[in-house]
Structure formats: C-alpha cells, structure tokens
C-alpha positions in Angstrom: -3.9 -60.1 22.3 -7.3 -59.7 23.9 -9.0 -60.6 20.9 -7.3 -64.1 21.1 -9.0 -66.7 23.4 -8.5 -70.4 24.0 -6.3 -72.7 22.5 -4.9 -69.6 20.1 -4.1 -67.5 23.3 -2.0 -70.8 24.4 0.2 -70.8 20.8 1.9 -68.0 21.5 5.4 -67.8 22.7 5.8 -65.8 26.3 6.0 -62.5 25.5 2.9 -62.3 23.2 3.1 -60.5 19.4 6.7 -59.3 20.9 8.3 -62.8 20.9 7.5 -63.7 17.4 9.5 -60.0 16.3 6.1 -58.1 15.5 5.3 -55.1 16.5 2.3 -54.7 19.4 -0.4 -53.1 17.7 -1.8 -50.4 18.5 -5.6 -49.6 17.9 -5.8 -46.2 19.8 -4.6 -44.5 17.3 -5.0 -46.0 14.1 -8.3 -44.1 12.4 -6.3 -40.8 13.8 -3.0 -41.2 12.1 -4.3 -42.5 8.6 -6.8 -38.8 8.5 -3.8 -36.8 9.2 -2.0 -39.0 6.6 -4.2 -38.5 3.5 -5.9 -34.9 4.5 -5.7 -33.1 1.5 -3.3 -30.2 1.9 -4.5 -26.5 0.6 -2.0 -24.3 -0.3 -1.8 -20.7 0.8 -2.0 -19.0 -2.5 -6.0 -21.4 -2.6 -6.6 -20.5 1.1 -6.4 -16.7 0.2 -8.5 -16.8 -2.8 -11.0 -18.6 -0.6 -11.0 -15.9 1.9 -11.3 -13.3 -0.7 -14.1 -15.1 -2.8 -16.2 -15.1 0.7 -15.9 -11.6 2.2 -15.0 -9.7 -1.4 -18.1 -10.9 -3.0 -19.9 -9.1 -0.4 -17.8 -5.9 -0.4 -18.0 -5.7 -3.8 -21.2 -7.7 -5.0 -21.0 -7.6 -9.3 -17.8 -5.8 -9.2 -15.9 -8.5 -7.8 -15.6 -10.8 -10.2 -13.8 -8.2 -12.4 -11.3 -7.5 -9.7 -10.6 -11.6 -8.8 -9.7 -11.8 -12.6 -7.1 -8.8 -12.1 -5.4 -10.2 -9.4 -4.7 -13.7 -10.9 -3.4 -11.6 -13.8 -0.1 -10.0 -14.6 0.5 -6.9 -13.0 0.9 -3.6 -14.5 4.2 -1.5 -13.5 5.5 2.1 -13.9 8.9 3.5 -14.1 9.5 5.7 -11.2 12.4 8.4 -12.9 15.4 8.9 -10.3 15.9 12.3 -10.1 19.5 11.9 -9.2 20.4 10.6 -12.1 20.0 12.0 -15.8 16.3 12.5 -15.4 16.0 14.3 -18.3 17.6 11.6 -20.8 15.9 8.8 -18.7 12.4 10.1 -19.4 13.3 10.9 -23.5 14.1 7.2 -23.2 10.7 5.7 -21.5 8.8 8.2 -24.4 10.0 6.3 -27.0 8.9 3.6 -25.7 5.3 5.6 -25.6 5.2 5.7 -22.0 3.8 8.7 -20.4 4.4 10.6 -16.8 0.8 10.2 -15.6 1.2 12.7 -12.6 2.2 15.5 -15.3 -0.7 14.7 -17.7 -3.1 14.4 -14.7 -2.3 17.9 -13.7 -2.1 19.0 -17.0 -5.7 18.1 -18.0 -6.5 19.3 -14.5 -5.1 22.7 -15.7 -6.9 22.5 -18.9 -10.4 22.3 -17.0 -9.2 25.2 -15.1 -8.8 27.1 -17.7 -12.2 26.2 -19.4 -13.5 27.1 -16.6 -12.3 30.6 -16.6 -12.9 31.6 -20.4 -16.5 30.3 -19.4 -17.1 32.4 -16.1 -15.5 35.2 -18.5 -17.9 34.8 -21.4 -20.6 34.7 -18.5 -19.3 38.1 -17.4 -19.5 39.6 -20.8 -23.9 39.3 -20.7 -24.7 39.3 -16.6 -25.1 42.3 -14.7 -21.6 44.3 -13.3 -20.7 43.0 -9.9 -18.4 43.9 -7.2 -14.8 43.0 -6.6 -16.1 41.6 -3.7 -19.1 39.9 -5.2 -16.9 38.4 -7.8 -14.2 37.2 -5.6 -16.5 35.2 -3.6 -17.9 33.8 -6.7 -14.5 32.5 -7.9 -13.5 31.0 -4.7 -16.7 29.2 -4.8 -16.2 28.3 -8.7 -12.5 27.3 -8.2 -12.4 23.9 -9.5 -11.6 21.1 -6.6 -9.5 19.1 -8.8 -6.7 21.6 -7.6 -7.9 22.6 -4.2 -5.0 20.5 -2.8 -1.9 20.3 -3.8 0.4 16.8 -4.4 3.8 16.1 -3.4 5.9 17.5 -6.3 8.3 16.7 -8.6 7.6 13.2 -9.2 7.7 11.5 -12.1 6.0 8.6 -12.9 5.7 6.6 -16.8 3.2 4.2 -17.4 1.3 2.5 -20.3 -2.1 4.0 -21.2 -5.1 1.6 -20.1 -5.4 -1.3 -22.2 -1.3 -1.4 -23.4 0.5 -4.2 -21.2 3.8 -3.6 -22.2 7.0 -3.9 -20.2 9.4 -1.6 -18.7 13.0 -3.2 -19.2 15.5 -3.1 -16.4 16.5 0.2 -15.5 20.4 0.8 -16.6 23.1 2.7 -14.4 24.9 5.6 -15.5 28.6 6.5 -15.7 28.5 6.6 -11.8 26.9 3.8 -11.5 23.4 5.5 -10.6 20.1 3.4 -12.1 17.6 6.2 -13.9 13.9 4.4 -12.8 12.6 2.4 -10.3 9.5 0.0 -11.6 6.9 0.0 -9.0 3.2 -0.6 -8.5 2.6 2.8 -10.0 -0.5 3.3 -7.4 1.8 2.8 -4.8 3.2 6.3 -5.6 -0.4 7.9 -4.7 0.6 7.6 -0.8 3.2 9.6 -1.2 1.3 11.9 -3.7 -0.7 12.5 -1.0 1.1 12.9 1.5 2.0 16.7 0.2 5.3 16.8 1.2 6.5 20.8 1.5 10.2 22.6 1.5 11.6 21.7 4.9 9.6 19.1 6.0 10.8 16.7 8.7 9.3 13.4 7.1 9.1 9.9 9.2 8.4 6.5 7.0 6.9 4.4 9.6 7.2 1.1 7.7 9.5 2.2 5.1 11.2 -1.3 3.1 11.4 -2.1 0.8 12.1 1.2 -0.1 10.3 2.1 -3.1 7.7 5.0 -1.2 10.9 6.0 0.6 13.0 6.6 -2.3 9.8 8.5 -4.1 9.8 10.8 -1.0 13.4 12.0 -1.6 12.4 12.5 -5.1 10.3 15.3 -4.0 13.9 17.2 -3.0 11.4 18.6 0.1 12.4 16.6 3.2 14.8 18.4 6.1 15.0 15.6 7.4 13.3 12.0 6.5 13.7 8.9 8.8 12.9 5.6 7.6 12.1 2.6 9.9 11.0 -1.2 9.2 11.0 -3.5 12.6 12.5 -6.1 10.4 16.5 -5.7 10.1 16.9 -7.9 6.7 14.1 -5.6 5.4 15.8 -2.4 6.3 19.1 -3.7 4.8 17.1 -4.2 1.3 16.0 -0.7 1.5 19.8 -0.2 2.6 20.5 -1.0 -1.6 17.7 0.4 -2.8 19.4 4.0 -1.8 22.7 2.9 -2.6 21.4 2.4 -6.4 19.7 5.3 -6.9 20.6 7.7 -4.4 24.5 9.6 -4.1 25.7 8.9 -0.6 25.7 12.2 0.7 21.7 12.1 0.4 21.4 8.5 1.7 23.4 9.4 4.8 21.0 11.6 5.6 18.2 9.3 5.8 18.1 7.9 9.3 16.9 4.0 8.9 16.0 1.9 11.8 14.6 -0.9 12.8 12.5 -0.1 15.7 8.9 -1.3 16.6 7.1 1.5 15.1 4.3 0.8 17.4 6.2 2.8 19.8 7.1 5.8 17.8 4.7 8.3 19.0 6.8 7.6 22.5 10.3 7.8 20.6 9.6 10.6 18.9 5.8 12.1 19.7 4.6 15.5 18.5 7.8 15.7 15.4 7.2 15.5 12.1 5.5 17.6 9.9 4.3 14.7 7.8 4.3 10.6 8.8 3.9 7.8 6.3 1.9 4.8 7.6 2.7 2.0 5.0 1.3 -0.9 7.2 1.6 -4.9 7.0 -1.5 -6.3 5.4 -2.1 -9.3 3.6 -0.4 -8.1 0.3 -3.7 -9.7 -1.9 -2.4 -9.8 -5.1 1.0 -11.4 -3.5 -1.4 -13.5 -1.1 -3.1 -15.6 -4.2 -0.2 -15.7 -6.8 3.0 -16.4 -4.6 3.0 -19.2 -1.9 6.4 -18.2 -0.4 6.0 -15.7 2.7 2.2 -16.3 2.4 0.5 -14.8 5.1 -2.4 -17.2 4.5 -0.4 -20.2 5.2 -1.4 -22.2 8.2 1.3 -21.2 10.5 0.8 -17.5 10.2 -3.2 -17.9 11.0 -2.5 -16.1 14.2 -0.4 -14.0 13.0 -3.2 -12.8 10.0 -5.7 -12.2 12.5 -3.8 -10.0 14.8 -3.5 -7.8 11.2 -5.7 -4.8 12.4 -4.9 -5.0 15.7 -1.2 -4.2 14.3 -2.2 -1.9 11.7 -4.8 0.4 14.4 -1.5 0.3 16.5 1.4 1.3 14.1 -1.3 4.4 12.9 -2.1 5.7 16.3 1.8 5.6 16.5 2.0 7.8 13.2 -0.5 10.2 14.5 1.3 10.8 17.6 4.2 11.3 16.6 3.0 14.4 14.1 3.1 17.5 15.4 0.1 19.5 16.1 -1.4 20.7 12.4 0.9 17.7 10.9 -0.6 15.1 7.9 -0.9 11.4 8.2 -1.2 9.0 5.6 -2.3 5.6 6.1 -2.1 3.0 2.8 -2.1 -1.2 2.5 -2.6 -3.1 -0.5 -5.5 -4.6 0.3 -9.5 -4.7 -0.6 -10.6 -5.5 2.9 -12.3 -2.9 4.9 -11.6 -4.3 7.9 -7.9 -3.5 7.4 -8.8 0.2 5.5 -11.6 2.1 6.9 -12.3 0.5 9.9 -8.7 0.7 11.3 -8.6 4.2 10.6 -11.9 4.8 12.3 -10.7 3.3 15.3 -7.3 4.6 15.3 -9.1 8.3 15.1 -11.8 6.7 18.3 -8.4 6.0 20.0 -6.2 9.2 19.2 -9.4 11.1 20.5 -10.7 9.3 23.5 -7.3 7.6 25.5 -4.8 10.6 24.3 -7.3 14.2 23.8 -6.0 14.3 20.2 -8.6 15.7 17.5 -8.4 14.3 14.2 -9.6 15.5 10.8 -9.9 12.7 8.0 -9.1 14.6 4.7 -11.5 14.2 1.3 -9.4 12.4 -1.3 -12.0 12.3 -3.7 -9.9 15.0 -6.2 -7.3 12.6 -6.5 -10.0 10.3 -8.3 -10.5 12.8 -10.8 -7.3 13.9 -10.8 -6.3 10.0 -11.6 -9.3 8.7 -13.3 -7.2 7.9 -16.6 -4.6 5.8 -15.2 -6.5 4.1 -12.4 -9.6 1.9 -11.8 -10.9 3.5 -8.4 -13.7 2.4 -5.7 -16.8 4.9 -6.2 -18.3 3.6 -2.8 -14.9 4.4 -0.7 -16.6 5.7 3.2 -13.0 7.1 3.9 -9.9 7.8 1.6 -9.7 6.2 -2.0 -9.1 2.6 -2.9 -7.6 1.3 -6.6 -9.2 -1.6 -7.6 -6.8 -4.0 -9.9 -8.7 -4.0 -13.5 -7.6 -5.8 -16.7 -7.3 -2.6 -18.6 -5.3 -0.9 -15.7 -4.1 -3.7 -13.6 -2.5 -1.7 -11.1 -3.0 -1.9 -7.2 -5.3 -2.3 -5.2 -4.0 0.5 -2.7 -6.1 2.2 -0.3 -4.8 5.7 1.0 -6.5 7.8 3.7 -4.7 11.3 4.9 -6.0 12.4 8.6 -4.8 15.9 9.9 -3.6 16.4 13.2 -5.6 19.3 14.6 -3.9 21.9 16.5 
C-alpha cells in the first residue's frame, strides 16, 4: 500500500488489499522463498561421489580413477561355507560351479614356496662349506619365508571367482534341518577375521558385530570359549539374531552373548578380558555411499553425524583395546578408502591408549597377508599402517582396510 499515493491510495475500500479479498503482500520474503523453491536438490549417492572425487584423487592420484570405476560397478561376492551344515557337499557344489576356496589355495601356494625354498637351501648345502647345527639353525630361521610367519584364523572357507570371472553365486539352499550351507559376503570382509588369529579357547568380543556376517565367520573357526557380539543398534542386533538362527544349531547360538550396548564403553564393562576383540566400526560404507541413496550417510541430515565419524571410530577402538587383556590382539577394519577414518584413527587411538591410560601398543605388519592374497585381491602398495583392498574391475571386491595392534604386557 505504500507504493500507492494520491487519488489511487483514496480507491481503496477501508481495510486496504484486505477488503477487496486479496492477500497482503509480502515483499520481505519473496527473493528468499522462490531460492529455496527451485534450488536444485543433490542426492546423497552424487554428494558422496563428490566427496570422494575431491579427497580420493589426492590419496590415490592415477590410481583413482580405476577404483571410482569399481565402485559404480557391480560387486563381486564369495560364498562363505557354513561349517554347521554339510560342508563337505556344500563346497563339491560351489566347485562345479568353478569356484575356488581362496584361503586354501592362498596357503597352498604359500606352502609351495616354502617348499622351493627348502630343496634350494638343500641344493645350496650340497656345494658350500659344512656348518654347524647351530650355524644352520640360525640360517633357517632367518631364511624361513614370511608368507607364513603368522598364522590365520583357521578353518575358513571361502569360494570365489578367479579375477576377471563375474559370475554369481545363487542363493544358498537349507538342508534337511533347515540349516543354509554358505553365506555370500564381500569376500575381503573375511580378512578381519583372518587376521584376527583366533586360537582354541579364546574368549572373543565382536565390538560392532551386525549384521552378522564377520560374527558368524568367527564361529566358523570352532576356536572361541566364549564370543560376545554387540551392535548399539537393537533392530541391527535382531538381524544378526537370524543370521545365527539360519546357519547356526541353537545350542551354539545360545552361546553367543549379543547385546546392544554402546561399545564406546566396553573397555569399562568389560576392560582387560578377551583374548582377541574385533573392531568393525561405522564408516561411510563407500561403495553403499555412491550406489544406494537409502540410509545414506551423505545425505544432508546426517552431515553432523558424518563428521563426528572418527571421532566415533578413535572411541569404539580405544574401547577394543581396553577391553583385551594384557598380550591380547585387536583388529580394527571399515570399508572405506579414506585415511582419515584408517590410519589416522588408529594412530590416535594408540597416542590415546598410551598417553591418558599407560597402555603400550604394538601395531602388527600385515604385509604377508598381501602376498598371501595377492591372487584374489587388488591391495594398496602405499598402506603407512595395516593393508587396504582397493575395489578393481577384475576383482571387484572391497575396499576393506584391516590393521591388528597387540596389547603389550
């Protein structure tokens, strides 16, 4: 009405705009609501590849291009064999289908080298000078080949495809008692728990255990005394609830204590425990974060929540290491690329243990398990601490990071 002077301000009724039944306008806001009306909206699954394309192109430089492409491609799987059911007709079933159990042919051409080794140290014997027992003993333990200086979690099995061969696994089918022989999982998801070198009377703690498929790989090892599982969130401890009742008999899944505590707070639960302590933390999933836009954590609402990520992670791992016992193994994994979520957590988390709590940690050498692997998985050469798969076209599996820290004593 200000803008109307003069013999137009007099032709209006009393009441202004109002009395003719039109709305007062409003010029305060105008230029504000039409840019929140037609700002273009970015979706989460875009938001992440952004994010990636920015800080992976540096970590990575050349390589990353390669990796980007394996992510927006379809992911490779392997066929976890359930022990608990008819393991050995499960596995003649996934040969036929040409698959093979990479952690048996890993350590088999591990042995081979071993053995190569040996007939050459032999032949060398046969034309140098005699030596001592002594001499010769030393000279073997510093020959021994490291691809078998550690050992791995055992008795798991695990078929894939050979590199370059994307066939599918079909759905797993369940025996007479209703038990399902294989489990398909990221098959690099298994080298936590490979790692993790799970012994005959362990007590085992799965800090972040749903949805269950790490868990139900460690009570394939037949190892753990006693293995709790926890996940803060209660729907995602009732999946891994099912997971054990299809694959496991009820007298073993009653003896896996689940939970849904905040594991942050473990190491005062529970502190100086287990003999070996899974850290499987929250990250940003990557190859979830730029295919799937449901439970995104790059959507806008969880941009608070995404950068409170290593925060969480440094927590949940400090938790881990306290609540091993003196001499006890860690392992920490995410599937993600970003070092700020990998090696810089666990550098922290090790600043932490040591400074605020007088606990000495020891951060393992994981390089044998890239030799050990090399066939089935793409890995980082330029890892500072632990090993990270990288997703590749011809072995689209991962990526996982894993890093194993030693509690001193």
């Amino acid at each position: 009405m200000a803008a109307l002077r003069g013999p137009a301000r007099r032709l209006l009724p009393p009441g202004g705009l109002a009395g003719l039944g039109l709305p007062p306008r409003r010029y305060r806001y105008r230029y504000k609501e039409k840019w929140a009306g037609t700002a273009p909206k970015i979706s989460a699954t875009r938001l992440a590849l952004q994010n990636f394309d920015m800080n992976y192109s540096v970590q990575f430089g050349s390589v990353w291009p390669s990796i980007r492409v394996s992510l927006l491609s379809e992911q490779k799987y392997g066929a976890l064999v359930n022990n608990f059911s008819d393991a050995n007709r499960v596995s003649q079933e996934l040969e036929l289908l040409n698959a093979v159990d990479f952690v048996y042919e890993s350590q088999k051409a591990a042995w081979h080298m071993q053995w190569d080794s040996r007939v050459e140290g032999v032949r060398g014997e046969e034309t140098a000078p005699q030596e001592t027992h002594s001499e010769q003993l030393s000279v073997e333990q510093t020959q021994a080949p490291s691809l078998l200086s550690a050992s791995i979690s055992p008795n798991i099995k695990c078929y894939t495809f050979s590199k370059g061969d994307v066939s599918r696994f079909p759905p797993a089918r369940p025996d007479a008692l209703g038990t399902l022989g294989y489990y398909l999982l990221d098959a690099a998801s298994l080298l936590p728990v490979l790692a993790l070198n799970v012994q005959p009377g362990d007590l085992v703690l799965d800090l972040c255990a749903a949805p269950g498929g790490k868990t139900l790989a460690l009570l394939q090892t037949g190892c753990c005394r006693h293995l709790a599982a926890n996940d803060i969130s209660a729907s995602r401890s009732n999946r891994l609830r099912r997971v054990l009742c299809s694959y496991v008999p009820k007298d073993i899944s009653a003896d896996v204590h689940i939970t849904s505590w905040d594991g942050r707070n473990w190491g005062e639960l529970e502190g100086d425990t287990y003999n070996r302590v899974l850290v499987d933390v929250p990250c940003t999933t990557d190859r979830h974060s730029v295919m799937e836009e449901n439970n995104n954590i790059f959507s806008r609402k969880r941009l608070k929540e995404r950068q409170m990520l290593p925060m969480l992670q440094m927590q949940l791992l400090l938790a881990g290491l306290l609540a091993a016992r003196p001499g006890g193994e860690v392992v920490y994994s995410t599937c993600s690329l970003s070092q700020l979520q990998n090696e810089y957590v666990v550098e922290r988390a090790v600043e932490v243990a040591e400074t605020q709590y007088n606990i000495s940690v020891h951060v393992e050498d994981l390089s044998y398990f890239r030799r050990l692997f090399q066939d089935t998985f793409s890995f980082f050469a330029d890892c500072r601490l632990g090993e990270l798969v990288l997703p590749h076209l011809t072995a689209n599996f991962g990526p996982m990071y894993f890093c194993k820290l030693r509690r001193e004593q």
